[in-house]
C-alpha positions in Angstrom: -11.7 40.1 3.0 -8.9 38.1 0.9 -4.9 40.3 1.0 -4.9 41.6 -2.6 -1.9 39.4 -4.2 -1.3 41.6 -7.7 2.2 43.1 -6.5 3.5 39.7 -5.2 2.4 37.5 -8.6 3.5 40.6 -10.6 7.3 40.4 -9.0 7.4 37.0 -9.1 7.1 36.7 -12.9 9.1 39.6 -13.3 11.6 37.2 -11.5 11.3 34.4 -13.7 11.6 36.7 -16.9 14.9 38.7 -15.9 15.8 34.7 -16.2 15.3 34.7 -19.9 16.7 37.9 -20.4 19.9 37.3 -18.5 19.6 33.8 -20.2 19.9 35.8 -23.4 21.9 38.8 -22.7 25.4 36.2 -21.7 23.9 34.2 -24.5 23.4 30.7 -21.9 20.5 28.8 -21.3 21.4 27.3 -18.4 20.5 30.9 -17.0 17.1 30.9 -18.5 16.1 27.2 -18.1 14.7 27.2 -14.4 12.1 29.7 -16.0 10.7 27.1 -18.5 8.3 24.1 -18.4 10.1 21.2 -19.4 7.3 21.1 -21.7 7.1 24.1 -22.9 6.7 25.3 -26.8 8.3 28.2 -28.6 7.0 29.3 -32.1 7.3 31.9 -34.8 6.8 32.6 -38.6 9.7 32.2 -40.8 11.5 34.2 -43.4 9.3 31.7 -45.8 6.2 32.9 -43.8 5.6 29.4 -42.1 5.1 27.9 -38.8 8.7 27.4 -37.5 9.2 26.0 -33.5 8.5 23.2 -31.6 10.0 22.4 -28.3 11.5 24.9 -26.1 14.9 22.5 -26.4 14.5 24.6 -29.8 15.7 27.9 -28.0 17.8 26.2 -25.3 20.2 24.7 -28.3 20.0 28.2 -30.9 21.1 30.3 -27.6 24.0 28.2 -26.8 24.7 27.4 -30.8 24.1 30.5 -32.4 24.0 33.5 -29.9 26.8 35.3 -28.7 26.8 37.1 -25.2 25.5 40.9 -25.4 25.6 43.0 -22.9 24.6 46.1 -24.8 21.2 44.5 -25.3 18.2 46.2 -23.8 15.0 44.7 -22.5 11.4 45.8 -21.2 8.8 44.0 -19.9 6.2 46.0 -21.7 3.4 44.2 -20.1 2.2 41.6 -17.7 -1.5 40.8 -17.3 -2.5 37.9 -14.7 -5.5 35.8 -14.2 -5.4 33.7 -11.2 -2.8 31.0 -11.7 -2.5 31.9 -15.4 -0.4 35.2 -17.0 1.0 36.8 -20.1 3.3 39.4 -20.7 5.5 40.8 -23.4 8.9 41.4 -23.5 10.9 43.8 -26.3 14.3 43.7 -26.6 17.1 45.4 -28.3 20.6 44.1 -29.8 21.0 40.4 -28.9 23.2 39.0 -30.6 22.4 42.1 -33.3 18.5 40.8 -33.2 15.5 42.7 -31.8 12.8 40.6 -31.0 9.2 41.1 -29.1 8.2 38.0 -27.0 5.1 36.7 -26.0 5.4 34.8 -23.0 2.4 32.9 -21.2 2.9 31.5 -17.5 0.7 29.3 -15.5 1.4 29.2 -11.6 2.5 25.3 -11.2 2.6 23.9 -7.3 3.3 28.0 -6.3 5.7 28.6 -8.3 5.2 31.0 -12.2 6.8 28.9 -14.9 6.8 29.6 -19.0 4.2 27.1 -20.6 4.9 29.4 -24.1 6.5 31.5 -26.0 5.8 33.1 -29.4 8.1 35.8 -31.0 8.6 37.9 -33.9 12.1 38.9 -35.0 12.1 42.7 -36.2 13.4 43.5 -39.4 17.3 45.4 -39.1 17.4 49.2 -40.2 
């Protein structure tokens, strides 16, 4: 009978997201980096309702540019669902630099180790 492995994977991508978020929250991606592919994507629709992303250099550049640290902001890892080497989970978060956004993260496990292949996101709409 194979150990069950659900718990470990689960707090080991848990681990690589509270990267992103801290990257986030003190608005550096040098924090969040180690949790990405070097190849990784990021995408999302823009305000004109098109296909807007590319590399995940993309994020690592708008962080750093345009985001300033937050540490009011809130986040939850709604969900995390894992297949084998491959996962996905969502992420919502409050008050980032005055955004909310919900990411969509998928992971694959590369030589043992959960890493960010891509992430799609949609920024809510301020009250």
């Amino acid at each position: 009978m194979n150990k069950p492995t659900y718990v470990p994977e689960y707090n080991a991508i848990v681990e690589v997201l509270s990267k992103y978020n801290e990257g986030c929250k003190q608005a550096r991606s040098s924090l969040m980096k180690p949790a990405f592919s070097e190849q990784a994507t990021m995408f999302s629709v823009g305000v004109d309702n098109k296909l807007s992303g590319g590399a995940i250099q993309n994020l690592f550049d708008g962080i750093d540019k345009d985001f300033r640290p937050s540490p009011e902001a809130r986040s939850a890892i709604v969900r995390i669902d894992i297949a084998g080497t491959a996962a996905s989970a969502r992420i919502d978060t409050n008050d980032v630099s005055g955004f909310c956004f919900t990411d969509f993260f998928h992971l694959l496990k590369v030589e043992g180790k959960w890493t960010v292949i891509s992430k799609i996101f949609h920024t809510h709409v301020a009250p």
